[in-house]
N, C-alpha and C positions, 0 to 999 in steps of 0.2 A: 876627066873626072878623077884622074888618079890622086891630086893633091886634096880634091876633098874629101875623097874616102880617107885619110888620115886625120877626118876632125873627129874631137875630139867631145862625146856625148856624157853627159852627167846623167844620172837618173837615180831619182830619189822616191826610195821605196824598192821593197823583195817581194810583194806581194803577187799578185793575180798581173796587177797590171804592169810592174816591171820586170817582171821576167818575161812577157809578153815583147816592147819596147828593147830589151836587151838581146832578147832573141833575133829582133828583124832587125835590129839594129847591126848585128853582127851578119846576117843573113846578105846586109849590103855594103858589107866590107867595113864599117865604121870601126871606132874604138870606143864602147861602150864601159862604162865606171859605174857598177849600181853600188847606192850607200843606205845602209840599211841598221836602224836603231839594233833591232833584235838580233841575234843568232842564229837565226834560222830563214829560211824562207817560208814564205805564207799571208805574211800580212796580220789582215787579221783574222783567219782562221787559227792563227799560233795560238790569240788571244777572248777566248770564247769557250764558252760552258761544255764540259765533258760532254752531255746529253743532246747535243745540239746536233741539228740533221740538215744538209744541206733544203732547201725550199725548191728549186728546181728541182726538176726531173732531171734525172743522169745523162741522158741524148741531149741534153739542152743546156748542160753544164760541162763542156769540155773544147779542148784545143782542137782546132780543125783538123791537123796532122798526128794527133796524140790521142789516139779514144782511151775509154778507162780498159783497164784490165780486166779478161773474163773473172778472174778472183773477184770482182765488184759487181755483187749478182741482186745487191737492191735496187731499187728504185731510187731512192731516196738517200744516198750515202751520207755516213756518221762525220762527224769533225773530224775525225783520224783518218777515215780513208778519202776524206777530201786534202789533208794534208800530206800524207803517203804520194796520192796522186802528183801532186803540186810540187813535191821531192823530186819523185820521178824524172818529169817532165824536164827538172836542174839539170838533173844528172842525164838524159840522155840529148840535151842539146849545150851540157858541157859549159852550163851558165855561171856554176861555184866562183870557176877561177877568176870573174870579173867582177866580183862580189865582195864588197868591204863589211863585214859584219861589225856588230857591236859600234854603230860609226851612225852618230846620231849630225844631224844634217842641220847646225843653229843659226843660218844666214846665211843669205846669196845675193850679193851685188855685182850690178854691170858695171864693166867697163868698156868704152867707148865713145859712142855716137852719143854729143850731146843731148837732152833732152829738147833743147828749142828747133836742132834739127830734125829730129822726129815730128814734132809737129806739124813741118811743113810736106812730109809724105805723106802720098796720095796711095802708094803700096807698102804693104807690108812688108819690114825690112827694107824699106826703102826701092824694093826691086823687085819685088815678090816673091823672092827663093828663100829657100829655108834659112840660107845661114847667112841672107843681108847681102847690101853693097859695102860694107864698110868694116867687112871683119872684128868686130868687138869679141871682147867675153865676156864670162861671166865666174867669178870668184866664188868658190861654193866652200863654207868652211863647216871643218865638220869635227864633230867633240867625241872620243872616245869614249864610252859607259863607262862613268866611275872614273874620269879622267876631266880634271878643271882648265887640261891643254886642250888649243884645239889647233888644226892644219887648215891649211888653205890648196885645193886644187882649181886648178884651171879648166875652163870646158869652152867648147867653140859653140853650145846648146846645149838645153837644160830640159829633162821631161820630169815635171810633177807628178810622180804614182803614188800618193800621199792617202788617196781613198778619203773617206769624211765619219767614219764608222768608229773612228781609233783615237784614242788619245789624249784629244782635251775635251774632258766630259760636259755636257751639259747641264748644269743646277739651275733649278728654279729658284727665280727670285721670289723674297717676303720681305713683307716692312721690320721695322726695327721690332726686336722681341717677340717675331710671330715665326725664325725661321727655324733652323734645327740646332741654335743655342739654347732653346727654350724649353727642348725636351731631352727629356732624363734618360732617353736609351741611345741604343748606336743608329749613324746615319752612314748609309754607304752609296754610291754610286754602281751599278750593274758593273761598269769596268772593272773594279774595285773583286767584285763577286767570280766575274769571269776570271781573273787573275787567279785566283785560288784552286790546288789540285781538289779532286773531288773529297777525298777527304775530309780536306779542311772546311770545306762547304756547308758538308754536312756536319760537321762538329759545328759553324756557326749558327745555322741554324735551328739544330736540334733542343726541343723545349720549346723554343721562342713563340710569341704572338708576331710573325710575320707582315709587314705590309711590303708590297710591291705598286709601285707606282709607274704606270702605263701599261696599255696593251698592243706593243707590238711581238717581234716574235722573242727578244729576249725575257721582255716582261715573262711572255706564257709560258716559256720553257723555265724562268726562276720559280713560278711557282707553282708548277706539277714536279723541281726536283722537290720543294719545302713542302709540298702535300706528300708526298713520297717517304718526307723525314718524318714527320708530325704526324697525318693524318687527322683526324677529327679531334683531336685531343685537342690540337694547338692551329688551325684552320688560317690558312694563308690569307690574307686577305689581298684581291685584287682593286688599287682605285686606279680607274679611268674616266677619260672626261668624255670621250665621245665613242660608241657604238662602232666596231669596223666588221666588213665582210673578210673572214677568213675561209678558207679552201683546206680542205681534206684532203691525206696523198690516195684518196678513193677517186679524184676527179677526174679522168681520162680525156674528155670531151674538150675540157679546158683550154691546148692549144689546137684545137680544131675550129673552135669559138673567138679566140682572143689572135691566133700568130699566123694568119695567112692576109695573102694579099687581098682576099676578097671580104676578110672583117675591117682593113684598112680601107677598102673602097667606103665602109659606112661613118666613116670621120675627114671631118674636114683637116687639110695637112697645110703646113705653113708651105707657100709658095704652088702650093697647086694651082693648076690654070682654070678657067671658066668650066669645062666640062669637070672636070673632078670633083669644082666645087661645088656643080646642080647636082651631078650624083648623088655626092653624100648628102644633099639637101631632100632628095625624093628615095634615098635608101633609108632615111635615120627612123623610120618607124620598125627598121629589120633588125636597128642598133637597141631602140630601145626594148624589144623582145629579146633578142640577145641578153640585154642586163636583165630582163626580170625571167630570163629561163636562170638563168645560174644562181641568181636570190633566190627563187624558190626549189631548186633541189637545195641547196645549202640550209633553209628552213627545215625541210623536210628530215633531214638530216639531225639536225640538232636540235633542242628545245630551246631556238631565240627569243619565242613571243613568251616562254613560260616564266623567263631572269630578264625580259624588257632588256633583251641584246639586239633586236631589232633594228640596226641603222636606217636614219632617217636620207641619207644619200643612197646614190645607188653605187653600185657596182660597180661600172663602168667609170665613176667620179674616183673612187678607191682603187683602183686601174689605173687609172690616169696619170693619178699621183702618188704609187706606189705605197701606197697604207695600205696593202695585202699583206698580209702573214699565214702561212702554213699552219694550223691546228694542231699543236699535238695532239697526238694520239689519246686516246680516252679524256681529253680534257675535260669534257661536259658531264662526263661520269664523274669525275672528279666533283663537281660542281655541284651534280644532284645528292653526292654521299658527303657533302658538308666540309671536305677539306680544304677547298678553293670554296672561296665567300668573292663573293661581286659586288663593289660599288660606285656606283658614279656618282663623280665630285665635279664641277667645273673647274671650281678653287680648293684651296687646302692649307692648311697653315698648322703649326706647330703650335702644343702647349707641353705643360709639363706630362701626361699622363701619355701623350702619343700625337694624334691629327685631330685638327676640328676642320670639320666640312661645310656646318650651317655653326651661326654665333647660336640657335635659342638651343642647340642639339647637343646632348652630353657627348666628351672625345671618344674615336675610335683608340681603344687603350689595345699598344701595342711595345713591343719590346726592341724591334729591327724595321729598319725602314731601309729598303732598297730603292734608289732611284732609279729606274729605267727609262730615261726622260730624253735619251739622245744625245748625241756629240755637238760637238761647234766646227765643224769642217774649216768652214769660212777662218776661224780665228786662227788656226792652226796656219794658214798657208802667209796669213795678214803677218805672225811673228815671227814668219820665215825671211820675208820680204822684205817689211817697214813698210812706213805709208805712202811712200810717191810711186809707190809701184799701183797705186789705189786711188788715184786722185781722178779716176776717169768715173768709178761709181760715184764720187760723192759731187758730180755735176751729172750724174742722171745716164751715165753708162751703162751698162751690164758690167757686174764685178766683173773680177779676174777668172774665178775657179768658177764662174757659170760659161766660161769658151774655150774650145778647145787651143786657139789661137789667140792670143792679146792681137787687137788692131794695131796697136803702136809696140810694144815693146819687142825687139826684134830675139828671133833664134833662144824662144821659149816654147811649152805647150804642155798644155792641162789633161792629161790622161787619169783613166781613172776615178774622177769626181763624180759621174751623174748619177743619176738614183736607176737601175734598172733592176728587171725582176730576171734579166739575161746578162750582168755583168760580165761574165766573162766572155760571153760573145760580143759582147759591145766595144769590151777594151779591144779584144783582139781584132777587131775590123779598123779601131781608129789607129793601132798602133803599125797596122799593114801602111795606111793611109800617112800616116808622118811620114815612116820611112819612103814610101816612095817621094814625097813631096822632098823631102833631103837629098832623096837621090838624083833628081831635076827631071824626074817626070812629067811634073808639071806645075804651074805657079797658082801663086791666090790671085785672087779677081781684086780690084781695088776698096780699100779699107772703107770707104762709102755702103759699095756694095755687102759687103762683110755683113756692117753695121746694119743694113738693111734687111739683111737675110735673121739675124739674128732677132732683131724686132722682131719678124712674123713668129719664127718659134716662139719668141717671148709672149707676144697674142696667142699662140696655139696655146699655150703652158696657162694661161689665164682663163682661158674659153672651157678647157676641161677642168682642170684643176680649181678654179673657185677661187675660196679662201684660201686653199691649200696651191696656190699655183709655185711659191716660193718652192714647192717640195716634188713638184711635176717632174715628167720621168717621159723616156720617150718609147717605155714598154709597149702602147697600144700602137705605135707608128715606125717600131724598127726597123721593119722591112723598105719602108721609104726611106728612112735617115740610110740605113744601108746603099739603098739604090743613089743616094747622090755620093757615097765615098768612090765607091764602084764607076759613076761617071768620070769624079775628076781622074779615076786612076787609072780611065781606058778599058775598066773590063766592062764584059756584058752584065747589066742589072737581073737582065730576067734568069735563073739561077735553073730551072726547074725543065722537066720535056713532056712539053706536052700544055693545054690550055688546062683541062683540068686540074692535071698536079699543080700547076702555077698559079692557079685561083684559089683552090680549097686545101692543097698541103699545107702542114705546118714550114716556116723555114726556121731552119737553125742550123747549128756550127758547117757539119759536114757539106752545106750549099757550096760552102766559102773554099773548098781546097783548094780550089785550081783557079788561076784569073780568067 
């Protein structure tokens, strides 16, 4: 193995999940290059609202081998001392010195293995090991900030810690004349918003008729800072199209409810065998109380039915697919003293005086319109690539950034992409899981199989997720997807001592220290 501990690993991104990746990457002797647009490490915690608080609980948000610091005595840590942490962590596994800052990542092409010969593999990389039968690479060129040169480095494998949260914003489309040419005040994107020290924030906002568009959690957090600035004078206005269940940092019960093995027993999981799947069949009357114990403390809690915030899915469906968000704190008081206004739009369109919602309805007359409407993950990785790295979705594939592995494209892998409400435990379990599969621990199963495995998640991700499967997450079934990294990598699945702890404990990071 000594000749291929000197290959040579690219990873792109400094965030959560490549310092993760560069970590065990180095842990098994590799030579790790992480290339990273910003100056800093974080990702995007660098790039996100002063007031912003991490959503996880703190036990549930950290490095297996790196707890937080006693000095971190919330529950709930701020943007700063998520990124403090996330410093830390650089500096005591010594990651700086692999780390190209300022070093933006504008294309990556293979070289090697033709394309026609790929086709005719039946394993991954032709052989199932990480780094191929046929030793190619892969050209990664990368453009300095503020610099129209760019370099070319070589990598013997390439990991995408790109995230989908960052970077190239999501705009809503309008017809010609309806979209935000048509109106006479500023239009900004939440990126745009986050980018800005607090200061300047609030100098933007201050005065202003506010709109915010969306309710997830940046939406909520933009506008309790502009209720904060304004107050009732100038009353933010929140538009949303659909109703979601959001969680108070009052919930405790919540991974008692949601992250053990035995809430996993009441859903059906892609590849379970016959008895797991009558289980969950003769359990799901214990799933569907589950979902409506937590709807109605959460009612109870806030006045949903009084502002018709009442979602019409449950729980469980906004679980599934990761449309949870954390509540700010006093938001709904916010709401009852008029500073935060709520409305639901399906559609919206632009005129001169601000939004029109319905054609017979005078405009919502406003002055700032923030979009908080989400990233395009997808396009970001697509104008990293080019298109033949993509010709597998557009005959009926699964994209690229929905696997962890491409079936065909050899001595690649997608870290860091999925939607979890435990990201950081997520990354960390898959990036264990590369490295060992690099290290020839063990191989892939044949690309058939792959593809077949992937289907059923793709069923699971449709069976919960609905309409919204495109945005499914594999929150409610971690502990499973965990349990199959775990097999191929030879450790023990069952994590916990004892039947009880193993059925009714939460599991999270600290399960995972030891294989």
């Amino acid at each position: 193995m000594a000749d291929q501990h000197q290959k040579r690993i690219a990873i792109i991104g400094a965030g959560i999940s490549g310092l993760l990746a560069c970590k065990y990457a180095l842990s098994k002797g590799f030579q790790p290059t992480v290339f990273e647009s910003q100056n800093g490490v974080g990702g995007v915690w660098r790039r996100t609202l002063s007031t912003t608080k991490l959503q996880n609980s703190k036990p549930t948000f950290q490095f297996s081998d790196f707890p937080w610091p006693d000095s971190v005595t919330v529950e709930f840590p701020t943007h700063n001392q998520v990124l403090d942490y996330l410093q830390a962590y650089a500096d005591r596994f010594q990651l700086a010195q692999h780390i190209k800052f300022n070093a933006k990542v504008v294309g990556i092409d293979y070289r090697g293995v033709a394309e026609e010969e790929m086709e005719g593999w039946h394993l991954w990389g032709g052989n199932g090991e990480g780094f191929g039968c046929r030793g190619g690479r892969w050209e990664v060129e990368v453009a300095g900030t503020g610099s129209s040169e760019s370099e070319v480095y070589e990598a013997d494998f390439v990991v995408l810690c790109l995230g989908k949260f960052s970077d190239v914003p999501n705009f809503p489309q309008f017809a010609s004349g309806q979209g935000p040419e048509a109106f006479q005040g500023k239009v900004i994107h939440s990126m745009e918003y986050s980018d800005l020290e607090a200061e300047e924030a609030r100098n933007l906002v201050k005065g202003k008729r506010v709109t915010v568009v969306g309710f997830r959690k940046t939406a909520l957090d933009i506008a309790m800072e502009c209720s904060e600035t304004n107050g009732k004078e100038n009353p933010c206005r929140v538009l949303y199209r659909t109703e979601r269940w959001s969680f108070p940092d009052w919930f405790p019960p919540l991974p008692y409810l949601c992250f053990t093995r035995f809430a996993e027993l009441l859903i059906h999981k892609p590849g379970e065998g016959v008895f797991l799947s009558i289980l969950a069949t003769l359990l799901s009357p214990i799933r569907w109380a589950v979902s409506r114990l937590v709807e109605s403390v959460v009612k109870s809690k806030h006045p949903l039915a009084k502002h018709g915030m009442i979602p019409k899915q449950s729980f469980l469906q906004d679980f599934s697919t990761c449309l949870l968000a954390k509540l700010p704190e006093k938001f709904y008081d916010r709401v009852e003293e008029g500073s935060i206004v709520l409305t639901k739009a399906r559609n919206f369109t632009f005129c001169k005086e601000g939004i029109k919602v319905e054609d017979d309805q005078p405009p919502l007359e406003t002055d700032l319109v923030i979009l908080a409407t989400g990233f395009k993950g997808g396009k970001k990785v697509k104008d990293i690539f080019g298109s033949k790295f993509f010709r597998r979705s557009e005959t009926g594939g699964l994209p690229l950034y929905r696997q962890c592995i491409h079936p065909r494209i050899p001595q690649l892998a997608v870290l860091g992409y999925s939607e979890s409400l435990s990201n950081l435990f997520t990354s960390e379990m898959r990036s264990r899981w590369l490295m060992e599969l690099l290290d020839g621990k063990f191989k892939l199963p044949a690309i058939k199989e792959m593809e077949d495995d992937a289907a059923k998640w793709d069923g699971y991700f449709k069976c919960y997720g609905d309409e919204y499967s495109d945005r499914a997450s594999i929150s409610a079934i971690h502990i499973w997807h965990n349990d199959q990294l775990c097999k191929d990598m030879g450790w023990k699945p069952r994590r916990k001592h004892g039947l009880w702890a193993e059925l009714f404990e939460p599991y999270g990071p600290m399960d995972y220290v030891c294989p």
